[in-house]
TORKOL-4160 file (C-alpha; in steps of 0.2 Angstrom, whole numbers, padded with zeros to 4 digits, m for minus):
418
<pt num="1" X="m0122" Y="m0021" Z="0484"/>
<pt num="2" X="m0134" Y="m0024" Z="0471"/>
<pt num="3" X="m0142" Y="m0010" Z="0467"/>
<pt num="4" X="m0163" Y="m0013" Z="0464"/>
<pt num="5" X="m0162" Y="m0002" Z="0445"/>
<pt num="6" X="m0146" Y="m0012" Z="0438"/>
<pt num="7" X="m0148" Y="m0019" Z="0423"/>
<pt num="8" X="m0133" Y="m0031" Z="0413"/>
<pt num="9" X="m0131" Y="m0036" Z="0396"/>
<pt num="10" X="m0116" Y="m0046" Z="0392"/>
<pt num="11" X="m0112" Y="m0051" Z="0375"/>
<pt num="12" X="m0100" Y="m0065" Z="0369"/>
<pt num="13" X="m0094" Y="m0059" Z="0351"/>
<pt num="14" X="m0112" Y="m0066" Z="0344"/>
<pt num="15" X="m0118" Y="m0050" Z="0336"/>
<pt num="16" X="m0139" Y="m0051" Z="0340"/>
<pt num="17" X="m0148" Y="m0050" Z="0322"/>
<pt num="18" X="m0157" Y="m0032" Z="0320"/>
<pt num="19" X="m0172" Y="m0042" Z="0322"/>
<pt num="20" X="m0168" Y="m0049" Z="0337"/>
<pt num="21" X="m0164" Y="m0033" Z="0346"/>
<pt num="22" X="m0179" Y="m0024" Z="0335"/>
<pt num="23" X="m0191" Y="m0034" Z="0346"/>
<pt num="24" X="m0180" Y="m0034" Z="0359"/>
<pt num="25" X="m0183" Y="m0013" Z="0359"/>
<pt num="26" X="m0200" Y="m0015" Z="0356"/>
<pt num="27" X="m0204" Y="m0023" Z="0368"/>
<pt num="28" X="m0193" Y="m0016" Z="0383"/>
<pt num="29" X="m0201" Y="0000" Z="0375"/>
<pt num="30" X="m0219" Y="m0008" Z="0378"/>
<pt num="31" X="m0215" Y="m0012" Z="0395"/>
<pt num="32" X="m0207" Y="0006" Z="0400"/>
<pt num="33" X="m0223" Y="0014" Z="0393"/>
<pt num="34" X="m0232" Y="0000" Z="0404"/>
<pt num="35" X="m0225" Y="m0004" Z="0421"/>
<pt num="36" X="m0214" Y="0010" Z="0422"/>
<pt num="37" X="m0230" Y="0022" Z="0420"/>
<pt num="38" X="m0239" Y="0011" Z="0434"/>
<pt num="39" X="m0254" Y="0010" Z="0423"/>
<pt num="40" X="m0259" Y="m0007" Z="0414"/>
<pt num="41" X="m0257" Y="m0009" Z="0394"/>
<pt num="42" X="m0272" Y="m0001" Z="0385"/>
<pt num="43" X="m0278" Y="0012" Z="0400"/>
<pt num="44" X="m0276" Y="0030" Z="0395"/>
<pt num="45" X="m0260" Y="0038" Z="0402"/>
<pt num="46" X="m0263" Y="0052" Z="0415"/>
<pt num="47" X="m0259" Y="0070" Z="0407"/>
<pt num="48" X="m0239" Y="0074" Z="0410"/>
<pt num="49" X="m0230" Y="0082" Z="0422"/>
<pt num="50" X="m0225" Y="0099" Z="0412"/>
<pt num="51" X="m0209" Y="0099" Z="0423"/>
<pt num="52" X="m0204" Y="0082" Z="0420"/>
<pt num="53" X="m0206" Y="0084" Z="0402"/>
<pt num="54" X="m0196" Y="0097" Z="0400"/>
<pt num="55" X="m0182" Y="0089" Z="0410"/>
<pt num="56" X="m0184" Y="0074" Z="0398"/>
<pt num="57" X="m0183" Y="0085" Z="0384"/>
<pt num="58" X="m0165" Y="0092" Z="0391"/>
<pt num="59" X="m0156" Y="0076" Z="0392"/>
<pt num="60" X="m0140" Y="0072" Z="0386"/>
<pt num="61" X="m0128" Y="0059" Z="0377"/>
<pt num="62" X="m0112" Y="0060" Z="0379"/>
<pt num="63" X="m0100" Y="0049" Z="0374"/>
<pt num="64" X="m0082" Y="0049" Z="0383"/>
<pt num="65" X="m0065" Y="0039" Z="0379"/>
<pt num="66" X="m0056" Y="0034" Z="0393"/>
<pt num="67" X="m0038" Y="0040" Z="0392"/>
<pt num="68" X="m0021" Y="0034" Z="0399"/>
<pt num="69" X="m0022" Y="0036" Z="0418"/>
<pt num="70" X="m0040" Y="0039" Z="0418"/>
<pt num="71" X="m0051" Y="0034" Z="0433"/>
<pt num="72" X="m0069" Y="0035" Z="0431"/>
<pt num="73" X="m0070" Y="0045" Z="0444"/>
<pt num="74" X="m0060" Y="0059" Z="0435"/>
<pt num="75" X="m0070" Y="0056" Z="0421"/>
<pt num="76" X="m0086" Y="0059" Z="0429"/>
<pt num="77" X="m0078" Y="0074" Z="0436"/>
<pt num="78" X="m0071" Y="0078" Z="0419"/>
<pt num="79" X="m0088" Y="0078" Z="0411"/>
<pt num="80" X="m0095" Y="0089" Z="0423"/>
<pt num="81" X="m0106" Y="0076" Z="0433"/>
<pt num="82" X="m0113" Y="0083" Z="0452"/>
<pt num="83" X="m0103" Y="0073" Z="0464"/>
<pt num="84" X="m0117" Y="0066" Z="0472"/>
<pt num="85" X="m0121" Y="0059" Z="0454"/>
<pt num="86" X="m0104" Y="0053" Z="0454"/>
<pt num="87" X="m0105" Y="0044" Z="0471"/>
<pt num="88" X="m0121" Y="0035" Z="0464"/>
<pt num="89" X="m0113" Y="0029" Z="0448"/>
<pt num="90" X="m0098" Y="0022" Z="0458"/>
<pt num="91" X="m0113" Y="0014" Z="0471"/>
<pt num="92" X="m0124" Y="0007" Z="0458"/>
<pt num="93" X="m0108" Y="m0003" Z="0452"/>
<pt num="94" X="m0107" Y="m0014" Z="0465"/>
<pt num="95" X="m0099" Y="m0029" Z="0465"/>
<pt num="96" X="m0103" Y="m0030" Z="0446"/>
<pt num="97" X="m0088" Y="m0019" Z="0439"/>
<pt num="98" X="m0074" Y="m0014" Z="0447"/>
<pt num="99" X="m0070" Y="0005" Z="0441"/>
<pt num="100" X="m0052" Y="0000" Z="0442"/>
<pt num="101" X="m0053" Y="m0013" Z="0428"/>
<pt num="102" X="m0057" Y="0001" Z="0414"/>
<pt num="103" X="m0044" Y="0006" Z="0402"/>
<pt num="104" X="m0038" Y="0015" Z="0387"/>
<pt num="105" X="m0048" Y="0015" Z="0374"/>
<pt num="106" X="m0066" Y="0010" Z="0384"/>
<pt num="107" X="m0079" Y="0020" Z="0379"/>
<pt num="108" X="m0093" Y="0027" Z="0393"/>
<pt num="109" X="m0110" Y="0032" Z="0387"/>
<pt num="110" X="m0120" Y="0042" Z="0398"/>
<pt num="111" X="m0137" Y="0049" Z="0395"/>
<pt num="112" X="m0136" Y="0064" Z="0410"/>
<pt num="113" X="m0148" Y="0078" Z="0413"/>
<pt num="114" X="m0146" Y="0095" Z="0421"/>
<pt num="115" X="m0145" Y="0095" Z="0440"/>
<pt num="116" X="m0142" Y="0112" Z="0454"/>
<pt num="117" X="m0124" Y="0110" Z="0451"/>
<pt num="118" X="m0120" Y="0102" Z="0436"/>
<pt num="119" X="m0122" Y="0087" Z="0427"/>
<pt num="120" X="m0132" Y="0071" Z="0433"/>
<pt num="121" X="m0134" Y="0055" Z="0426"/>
<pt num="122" X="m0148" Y="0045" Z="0421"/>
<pt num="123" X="m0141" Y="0032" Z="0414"/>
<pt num="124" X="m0120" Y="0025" Z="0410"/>
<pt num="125" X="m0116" Y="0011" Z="0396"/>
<pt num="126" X="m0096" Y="0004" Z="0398"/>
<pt num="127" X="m0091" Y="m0001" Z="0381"/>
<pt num="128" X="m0077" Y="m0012" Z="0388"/>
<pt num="129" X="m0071" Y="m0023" Z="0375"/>
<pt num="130" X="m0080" Y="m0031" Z="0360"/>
<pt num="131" X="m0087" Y="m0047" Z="0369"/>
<pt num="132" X="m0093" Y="m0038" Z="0385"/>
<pt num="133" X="m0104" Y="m0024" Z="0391"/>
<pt num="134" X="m0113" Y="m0016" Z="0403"/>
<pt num="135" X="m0127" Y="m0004" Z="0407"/>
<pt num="136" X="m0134" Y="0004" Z="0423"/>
<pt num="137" X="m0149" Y="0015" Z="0426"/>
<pt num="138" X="m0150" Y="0026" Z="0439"/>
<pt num="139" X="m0167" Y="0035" Z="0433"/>
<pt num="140" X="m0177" Y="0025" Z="0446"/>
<pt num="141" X="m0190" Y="0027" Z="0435"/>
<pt num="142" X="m0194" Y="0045" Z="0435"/>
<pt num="143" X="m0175" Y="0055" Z="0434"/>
<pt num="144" X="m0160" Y="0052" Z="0439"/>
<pt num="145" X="m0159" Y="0067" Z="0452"/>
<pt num="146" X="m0174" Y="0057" Z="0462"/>
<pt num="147" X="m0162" Y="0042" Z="0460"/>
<pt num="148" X="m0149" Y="0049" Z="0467"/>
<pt num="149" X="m0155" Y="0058" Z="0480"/>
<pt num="150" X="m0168" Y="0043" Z="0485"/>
<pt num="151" X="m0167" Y="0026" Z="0479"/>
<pt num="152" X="m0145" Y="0028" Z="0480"/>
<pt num="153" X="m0137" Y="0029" Z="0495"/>
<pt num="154" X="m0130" Y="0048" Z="0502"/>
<pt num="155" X="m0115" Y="0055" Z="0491"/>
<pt num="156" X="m0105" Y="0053" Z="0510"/>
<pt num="157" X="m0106" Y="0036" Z="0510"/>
<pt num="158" X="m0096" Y="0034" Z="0494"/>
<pt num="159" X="m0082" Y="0045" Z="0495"/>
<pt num="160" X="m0068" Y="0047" Z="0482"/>
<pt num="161" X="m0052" Y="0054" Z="0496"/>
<pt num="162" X="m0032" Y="0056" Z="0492"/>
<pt num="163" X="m0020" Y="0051" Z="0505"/>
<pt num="164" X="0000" Y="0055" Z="0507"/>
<pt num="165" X="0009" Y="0044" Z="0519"/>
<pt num="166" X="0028" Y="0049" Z="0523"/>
<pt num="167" X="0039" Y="0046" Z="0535"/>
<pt num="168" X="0059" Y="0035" Z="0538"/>
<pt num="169" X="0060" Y="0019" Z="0528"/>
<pt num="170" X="0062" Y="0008" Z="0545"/>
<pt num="171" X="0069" Y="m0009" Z="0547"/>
<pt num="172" X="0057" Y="m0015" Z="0535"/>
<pt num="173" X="0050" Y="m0005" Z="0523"/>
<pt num="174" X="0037" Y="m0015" Z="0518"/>
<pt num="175" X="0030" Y="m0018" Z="0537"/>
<pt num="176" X="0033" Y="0003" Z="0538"/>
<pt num="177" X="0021" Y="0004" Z="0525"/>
<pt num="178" X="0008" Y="m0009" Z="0532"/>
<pt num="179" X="0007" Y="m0001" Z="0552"/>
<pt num="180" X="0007" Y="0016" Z="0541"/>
<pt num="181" X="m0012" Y="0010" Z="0535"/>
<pt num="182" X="m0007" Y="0008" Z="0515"/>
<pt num="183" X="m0018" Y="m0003" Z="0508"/>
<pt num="184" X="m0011" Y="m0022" Z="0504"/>
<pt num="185" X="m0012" Y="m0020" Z="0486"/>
<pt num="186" X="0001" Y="m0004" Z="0485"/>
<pt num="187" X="0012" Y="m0010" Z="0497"/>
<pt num="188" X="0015" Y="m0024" Z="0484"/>
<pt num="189" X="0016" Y="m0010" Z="0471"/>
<pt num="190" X="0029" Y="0000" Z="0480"/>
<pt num="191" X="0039" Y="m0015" Z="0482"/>
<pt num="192" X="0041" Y="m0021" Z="0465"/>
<pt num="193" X="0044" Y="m0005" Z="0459"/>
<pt num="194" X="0058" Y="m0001" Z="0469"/>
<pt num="195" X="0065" Y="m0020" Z="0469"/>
<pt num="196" X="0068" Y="m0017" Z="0450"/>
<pt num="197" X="0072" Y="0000" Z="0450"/>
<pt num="198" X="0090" Y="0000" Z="0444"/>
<pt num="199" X="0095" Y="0015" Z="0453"/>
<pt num="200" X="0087" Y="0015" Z="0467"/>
<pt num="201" X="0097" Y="0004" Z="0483"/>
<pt num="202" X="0094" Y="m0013" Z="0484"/>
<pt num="203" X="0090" Y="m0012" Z="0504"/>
<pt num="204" X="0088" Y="0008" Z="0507"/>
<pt num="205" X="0094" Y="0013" Z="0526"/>
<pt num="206" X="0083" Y="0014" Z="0540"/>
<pt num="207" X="0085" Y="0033" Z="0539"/>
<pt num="208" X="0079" Y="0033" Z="0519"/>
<pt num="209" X="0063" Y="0044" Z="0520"/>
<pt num="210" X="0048" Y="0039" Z="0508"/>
<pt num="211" X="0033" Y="0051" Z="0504"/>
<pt num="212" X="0018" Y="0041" Z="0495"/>
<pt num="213" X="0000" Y="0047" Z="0490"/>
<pt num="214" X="m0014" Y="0038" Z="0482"/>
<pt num="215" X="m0032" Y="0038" Z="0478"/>
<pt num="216" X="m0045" Y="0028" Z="0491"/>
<pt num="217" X="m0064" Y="0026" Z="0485"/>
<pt num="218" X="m0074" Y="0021" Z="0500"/>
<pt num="219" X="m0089" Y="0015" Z="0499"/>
<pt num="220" X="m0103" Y="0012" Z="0512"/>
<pt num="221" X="m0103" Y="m0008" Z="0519"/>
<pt num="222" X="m0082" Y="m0007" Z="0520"/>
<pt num="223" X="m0079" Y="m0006" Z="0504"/>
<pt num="224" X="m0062" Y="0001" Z="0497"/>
<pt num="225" X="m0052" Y="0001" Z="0482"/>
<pt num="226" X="m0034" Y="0009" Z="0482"/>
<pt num="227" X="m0024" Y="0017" Z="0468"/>
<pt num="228" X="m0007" Y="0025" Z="0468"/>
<pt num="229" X="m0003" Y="0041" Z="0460"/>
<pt num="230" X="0016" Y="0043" Z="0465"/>
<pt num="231" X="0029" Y="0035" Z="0475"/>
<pt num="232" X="0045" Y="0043" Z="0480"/>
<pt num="233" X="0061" Y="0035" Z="0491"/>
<pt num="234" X="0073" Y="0047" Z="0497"/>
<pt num="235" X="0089" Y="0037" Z="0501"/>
<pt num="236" X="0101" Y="0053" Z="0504"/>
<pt num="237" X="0109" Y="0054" Z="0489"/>
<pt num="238" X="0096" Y="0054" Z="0477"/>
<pt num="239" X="0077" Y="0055" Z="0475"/>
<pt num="240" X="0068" Y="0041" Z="0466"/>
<pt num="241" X="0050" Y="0043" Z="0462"/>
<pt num="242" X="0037" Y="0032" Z="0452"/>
<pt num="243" X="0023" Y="0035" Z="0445"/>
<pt num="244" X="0010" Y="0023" Z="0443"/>
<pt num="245" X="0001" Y="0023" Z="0424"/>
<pt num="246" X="m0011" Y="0011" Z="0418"/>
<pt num="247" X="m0006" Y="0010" Z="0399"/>
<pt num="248" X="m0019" Y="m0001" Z="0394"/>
<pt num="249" X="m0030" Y="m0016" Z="0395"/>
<pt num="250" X="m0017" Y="m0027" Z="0399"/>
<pt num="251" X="m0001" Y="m0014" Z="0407"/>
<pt num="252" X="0002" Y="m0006" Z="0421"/>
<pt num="253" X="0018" Y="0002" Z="0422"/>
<pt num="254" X="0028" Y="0010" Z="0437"/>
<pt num="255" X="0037" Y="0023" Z="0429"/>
<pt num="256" X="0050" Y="0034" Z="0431"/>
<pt num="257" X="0045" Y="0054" Z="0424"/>
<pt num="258" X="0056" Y="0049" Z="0408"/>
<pt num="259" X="0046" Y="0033" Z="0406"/>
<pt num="260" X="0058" Y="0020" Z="0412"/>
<pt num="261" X="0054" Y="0010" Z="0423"/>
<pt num="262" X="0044" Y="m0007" Z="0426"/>
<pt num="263" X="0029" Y="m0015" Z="0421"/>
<pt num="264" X="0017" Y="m0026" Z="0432"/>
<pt num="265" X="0015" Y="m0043" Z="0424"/>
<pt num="266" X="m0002" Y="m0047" Z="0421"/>
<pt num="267" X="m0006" Y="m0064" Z="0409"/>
<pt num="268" X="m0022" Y="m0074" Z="0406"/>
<pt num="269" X="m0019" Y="m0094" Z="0405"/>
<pt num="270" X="m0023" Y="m0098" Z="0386"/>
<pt num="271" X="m0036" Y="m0113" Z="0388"/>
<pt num="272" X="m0041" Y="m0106" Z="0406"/>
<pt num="273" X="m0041" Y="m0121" Z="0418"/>
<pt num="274" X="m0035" Y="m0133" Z="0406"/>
<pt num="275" X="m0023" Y="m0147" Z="0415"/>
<pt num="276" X="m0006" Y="m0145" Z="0414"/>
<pt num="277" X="0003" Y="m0160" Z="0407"/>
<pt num="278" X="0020" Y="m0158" Z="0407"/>
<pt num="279" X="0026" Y="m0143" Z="0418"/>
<pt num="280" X="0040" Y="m0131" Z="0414"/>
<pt num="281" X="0056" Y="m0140" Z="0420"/>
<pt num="282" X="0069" Y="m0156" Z="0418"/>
<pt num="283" X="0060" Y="m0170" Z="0411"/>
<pt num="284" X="0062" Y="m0187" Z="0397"/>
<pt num="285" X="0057" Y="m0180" Z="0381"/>
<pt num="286" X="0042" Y="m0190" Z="0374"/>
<pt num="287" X="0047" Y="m0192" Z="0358"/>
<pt num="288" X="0066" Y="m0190" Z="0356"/>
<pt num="289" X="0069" Y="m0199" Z="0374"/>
<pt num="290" X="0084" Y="m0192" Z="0383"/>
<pt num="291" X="0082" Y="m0178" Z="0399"/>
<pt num="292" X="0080" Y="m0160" Z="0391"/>
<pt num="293" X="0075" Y="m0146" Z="0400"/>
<pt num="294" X="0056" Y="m0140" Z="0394"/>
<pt num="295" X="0057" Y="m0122" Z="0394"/>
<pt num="296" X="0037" Y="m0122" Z="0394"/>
<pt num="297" X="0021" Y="m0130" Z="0400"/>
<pt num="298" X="0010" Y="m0141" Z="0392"/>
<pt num="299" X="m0008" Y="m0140" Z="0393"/>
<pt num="300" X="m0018" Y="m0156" Z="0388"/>
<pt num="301" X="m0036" Y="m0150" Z="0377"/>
<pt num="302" X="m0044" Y="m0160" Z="0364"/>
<pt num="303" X="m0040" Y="m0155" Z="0346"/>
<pt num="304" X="m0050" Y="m0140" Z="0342"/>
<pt num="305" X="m0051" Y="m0129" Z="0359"/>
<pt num="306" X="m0048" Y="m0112" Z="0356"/>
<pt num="307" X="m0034" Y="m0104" Z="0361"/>
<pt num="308" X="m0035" Y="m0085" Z="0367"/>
<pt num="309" X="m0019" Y="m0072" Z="0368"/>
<pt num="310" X="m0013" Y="m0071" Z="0386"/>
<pt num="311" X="m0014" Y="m0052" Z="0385"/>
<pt num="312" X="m0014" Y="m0038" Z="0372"/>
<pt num="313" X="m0001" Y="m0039" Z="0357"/>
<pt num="314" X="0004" Y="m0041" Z="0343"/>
<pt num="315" X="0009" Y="m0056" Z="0331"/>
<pt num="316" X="0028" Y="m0057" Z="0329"/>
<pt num="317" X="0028" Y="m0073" Z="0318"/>
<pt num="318" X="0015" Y="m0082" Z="0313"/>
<pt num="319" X="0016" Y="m0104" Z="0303"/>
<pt num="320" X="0024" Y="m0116" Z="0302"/>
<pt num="321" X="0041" Y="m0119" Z="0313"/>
<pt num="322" X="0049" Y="m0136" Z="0313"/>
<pt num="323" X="0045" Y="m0148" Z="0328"/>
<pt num="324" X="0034" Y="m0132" Z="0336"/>
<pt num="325" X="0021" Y="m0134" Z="0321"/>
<pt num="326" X="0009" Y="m0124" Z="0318"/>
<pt num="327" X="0015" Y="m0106" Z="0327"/>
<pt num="328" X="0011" Y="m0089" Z="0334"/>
<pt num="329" X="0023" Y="m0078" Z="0345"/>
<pt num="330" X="0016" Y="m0061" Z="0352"/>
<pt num="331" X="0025" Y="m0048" Z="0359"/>
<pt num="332" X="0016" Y="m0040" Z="0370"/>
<pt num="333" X="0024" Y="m0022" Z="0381"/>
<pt num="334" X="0044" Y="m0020" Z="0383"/>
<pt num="335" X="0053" Y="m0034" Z="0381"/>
<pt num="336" X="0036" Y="m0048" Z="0384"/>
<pt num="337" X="0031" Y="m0060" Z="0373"/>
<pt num="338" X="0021" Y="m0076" Z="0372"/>
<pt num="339" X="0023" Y="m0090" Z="0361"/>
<pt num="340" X="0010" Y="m0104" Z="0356"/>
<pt num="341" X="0014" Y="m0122" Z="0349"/>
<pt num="342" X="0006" Y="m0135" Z="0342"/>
<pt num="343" X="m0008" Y="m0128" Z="0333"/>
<pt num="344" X="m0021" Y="m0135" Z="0322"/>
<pt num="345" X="m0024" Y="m0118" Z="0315"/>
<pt num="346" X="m0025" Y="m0101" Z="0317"/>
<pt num="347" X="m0039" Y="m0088" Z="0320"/>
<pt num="348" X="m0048" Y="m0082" Z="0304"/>
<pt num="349" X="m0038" Y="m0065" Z="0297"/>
<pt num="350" X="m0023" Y="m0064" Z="0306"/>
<pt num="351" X="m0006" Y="m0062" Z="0300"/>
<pt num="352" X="0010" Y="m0055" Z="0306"/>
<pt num="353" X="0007" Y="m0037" Z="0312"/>
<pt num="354" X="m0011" Y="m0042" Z="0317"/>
<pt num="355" X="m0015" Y="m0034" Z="0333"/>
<pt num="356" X="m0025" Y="m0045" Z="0344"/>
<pt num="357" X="m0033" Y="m0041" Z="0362"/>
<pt num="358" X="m0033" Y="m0051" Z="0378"/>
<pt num="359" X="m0042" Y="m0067" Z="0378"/>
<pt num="360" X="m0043" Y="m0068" Z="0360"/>
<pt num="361" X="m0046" Y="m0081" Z="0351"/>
<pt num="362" X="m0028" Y="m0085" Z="0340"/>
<pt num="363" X="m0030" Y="m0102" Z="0335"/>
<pt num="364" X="m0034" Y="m0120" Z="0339"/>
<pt num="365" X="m0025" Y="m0134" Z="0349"/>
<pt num="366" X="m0018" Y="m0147" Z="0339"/>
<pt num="367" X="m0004" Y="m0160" Z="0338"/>
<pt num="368" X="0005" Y="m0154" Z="0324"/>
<pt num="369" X="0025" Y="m0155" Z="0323"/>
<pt num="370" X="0033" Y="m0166" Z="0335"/>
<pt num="371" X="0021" Y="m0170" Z="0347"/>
<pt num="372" X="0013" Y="m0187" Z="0354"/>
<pt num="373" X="m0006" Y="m0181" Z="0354"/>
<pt num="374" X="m0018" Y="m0163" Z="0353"/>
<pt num="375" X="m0010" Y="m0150" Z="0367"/>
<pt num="376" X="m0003" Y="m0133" Z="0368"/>
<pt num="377" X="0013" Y="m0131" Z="0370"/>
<pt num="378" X="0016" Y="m0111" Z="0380"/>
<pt num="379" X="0029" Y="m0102" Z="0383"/>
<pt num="380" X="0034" Y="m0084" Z="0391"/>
<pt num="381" X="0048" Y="m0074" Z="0385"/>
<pt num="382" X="0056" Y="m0058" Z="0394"/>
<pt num="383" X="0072" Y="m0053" Z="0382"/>
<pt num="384" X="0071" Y="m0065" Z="0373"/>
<pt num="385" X="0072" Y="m0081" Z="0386"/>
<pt num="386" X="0059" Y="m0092" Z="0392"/>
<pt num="387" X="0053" Y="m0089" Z="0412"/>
<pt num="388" X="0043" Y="m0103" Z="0419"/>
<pt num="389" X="0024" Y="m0098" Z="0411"/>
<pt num="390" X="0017" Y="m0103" Z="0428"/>
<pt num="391" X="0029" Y="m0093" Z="0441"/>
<pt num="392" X="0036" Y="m0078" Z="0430"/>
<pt num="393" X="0044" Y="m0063" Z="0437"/>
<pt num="394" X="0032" Y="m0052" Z="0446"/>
<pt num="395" X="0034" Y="m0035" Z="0436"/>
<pt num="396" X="0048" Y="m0036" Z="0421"/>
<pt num="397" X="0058" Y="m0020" Z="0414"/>
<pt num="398" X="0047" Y="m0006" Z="0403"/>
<pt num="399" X="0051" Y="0010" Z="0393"/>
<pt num="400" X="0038" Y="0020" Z="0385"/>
<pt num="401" X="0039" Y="0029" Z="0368"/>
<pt num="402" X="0029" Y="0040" Z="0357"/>
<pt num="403" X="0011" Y="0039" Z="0360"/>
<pt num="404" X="0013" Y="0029" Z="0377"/>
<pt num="405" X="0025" Y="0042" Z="0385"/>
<pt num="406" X="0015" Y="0058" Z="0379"/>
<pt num="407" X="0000" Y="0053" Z="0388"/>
<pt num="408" X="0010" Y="0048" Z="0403"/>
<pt num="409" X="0016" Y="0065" Z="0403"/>
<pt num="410" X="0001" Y="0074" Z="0402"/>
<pt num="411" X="m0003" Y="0062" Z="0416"/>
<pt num="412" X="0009" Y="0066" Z="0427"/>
<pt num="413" X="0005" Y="0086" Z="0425"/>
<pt num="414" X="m0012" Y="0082" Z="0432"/>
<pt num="415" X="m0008" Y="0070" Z="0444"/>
<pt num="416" X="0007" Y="0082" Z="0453"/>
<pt num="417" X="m0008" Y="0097" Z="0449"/>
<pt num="418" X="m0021" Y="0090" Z="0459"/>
């Protein structure tokens, strides 16, 4: 639903001049101490309301970082938000933002105020990635406990529950899973993350038991999104469980506790909906003739069109490369990369090592090495060989390390605490 006090700002990597958002404060300033008053410009404001005041003057910023394996719902809860603030916040989103999309390294910026059981917010800022924001007010004008308790809907009509399904594997685990109520999106999860598993039976018997909780937000209208905390298959000899861990932007892995286990894959076309010219497959080369297998896709763009990294990485190699052209292969998580051909140039500043982030720019179809005209030549390795970039494997082999597999840890304490 759209919520009558939400307010967006979205931002395309232009930075605004100070000047620009000077009189851009100014005047959304102006027009608080005007409209939101409900007295005209120039007629003298009525004397203030001491209690109001003094609720004002206890306002809070706080900024929070979201971790690996973070919701915003624990986040809220984290930061000690009333959970009828929390329900609001979650409400006020609407169809703008899907909580689910946040990831490590986004930065939330509440302004909140005292309430009768905690915190309550007045106002949340998602810093999620350097061309895209968002801001919501829930002060309806006065404070964000009027807000929440007039102008939101009640905190029972969003509701943040945990679910545990168990019960025999069945003919087919899958349909088990479906007439047991598990959301479509985590039956597909729990799939996948046994279809890969190495050690966990290909076909588990009907007599295989399965134990699975997870995380529904419910929101008034029908709303709901799913998460999964765990997923374990007991086929009689041995106990497989996965967790599911969102490691960031662009990963989520379905993991063993000692951090093997698989990742779902998740990649952005590079020019978007840019045709497809030559598909991945047998064909006549158009420059050397003969049937050779392309172990790509073309995608036809005039010379010049950016061309953005198909998820988060980092650059493996980075030129000039014989009949590819101009270069730049990424590898991504595990045993991922992507690969770019053809180029006309690259990105201002980068270099091998460069760090880049999903849907950034990289560099700049061209036609350069052998090639017929201006197109982008893609590719999608997992170990090393290509996969077809337009039907890869649904979820590819992971393992994480250092950083990645101490916050999954600490994860998995809270998640089995809770």
């Amino acid at each position: 639903m759209k919520h009558p006090e939400l307010q967006e700002r979205r931002g395309w990597g232009r930075p605004a001049s100070a000047a620009l958002w000077l009189t851009f404060g100014l005047s959304l300033g102006l027009f608080a101490l005007g409209s939101l008053s409900g007295r005209p410009f120039g007629q003298p404001a009525a004397a203030a309301d001491p209690a109001a005041v003094a609720k004002a003057a206890a306002a809070q910023t706080r900024v929070l970082e979201v971790g690996r394996g973070d919701s915003l719902y624990r986040l809220l809860r984290r930061a000690g938000v009333e959970a009828h603030s929390r329900a609001a916040v979650i409400d006020a989103l609407g169809d703008l933002f899907d909580p689910r999309s946040l990831r490590p390294g986004d930065r939330v910026r509440l302004v909140v105020e005292p309430g009768a059981k905690g915190a309550v917010v007045r106002s949340l800022h998602l810093e999620l990635s350097a061309a895209e924001d968002l801001t919501i007010d829930l002060s309806g004008g006065t404070t964000a406990e009027a807000a929440a308790s007039s102008n939101a809907v009640p905190s029972n009509d969003v509701q943040l529950s945990v679910h545990q399904v168990s019960g025999r594997v069945g003919r087919d685990f899958a349909a088990t899973l479906r007439r047991a109520s598990v959301p479509a999106d985590l039956v597909r999860e729990v799939s996948l993350a046994f279809r890969y598993d190495p050690d966990a039976p290909r076909k588990p018997s009907r007599e295989s038991k399965y134990d699975l909780v997870y995380e529904l937000t419910s929101v008034h209208g029908g709303r709901r999104s799913a998460e999964l905390r765990y997923a374990e298959l007991d086929d009689g000899h041995k106990r497989h469980r996965v967790y599911r861990y969102q490691v960031d932007r662009s990963l989520v892995a379905l993991v063993h506790e000692d951090g093997k286990g698989v990742a779902l894959l998740d990649l952005d076309r590079p020019l978007g909906d840019a045709p497809v010219t030559s598909p991945w497959g047998w064909r006549i080369h158009p420059v050397l003739g003969g049937r050779r297998f392309h172990k790509g896709v073309d995608f036809g763009a005039p010379k010049g069109t950016p061309i953005r990294a198909a998820a988060k990485g980092v650059i493996e190699t980075i030129g000039w490369r014989g009949n590819y052209g101009e270069y730049i292969r990424l590898r991504h998580d595990g045993s991922l990369e992507t690969a770019y051909a053809h180029l006309s140039g690259f990105a201002h500043g980068l270099h091998r090592g460069s760090r880049v982030e999903r849907g950034q720019v990289i560099g700049y179809v061209g036609s350069t090495g052998l090639a017929t005209g201006p197109h982008l030549y893609y590719e999608v390795l997992l170990d090393g060989k290509q996969v077809n970039p337009l039907a890869p494997p649904q979820a590819f082999p992971v393992r994480l390390q250092d950083a990645d597999l101490n916050g999954f840890r600490a994860y998995i304490e809270e998640a089995n605490a809770q």
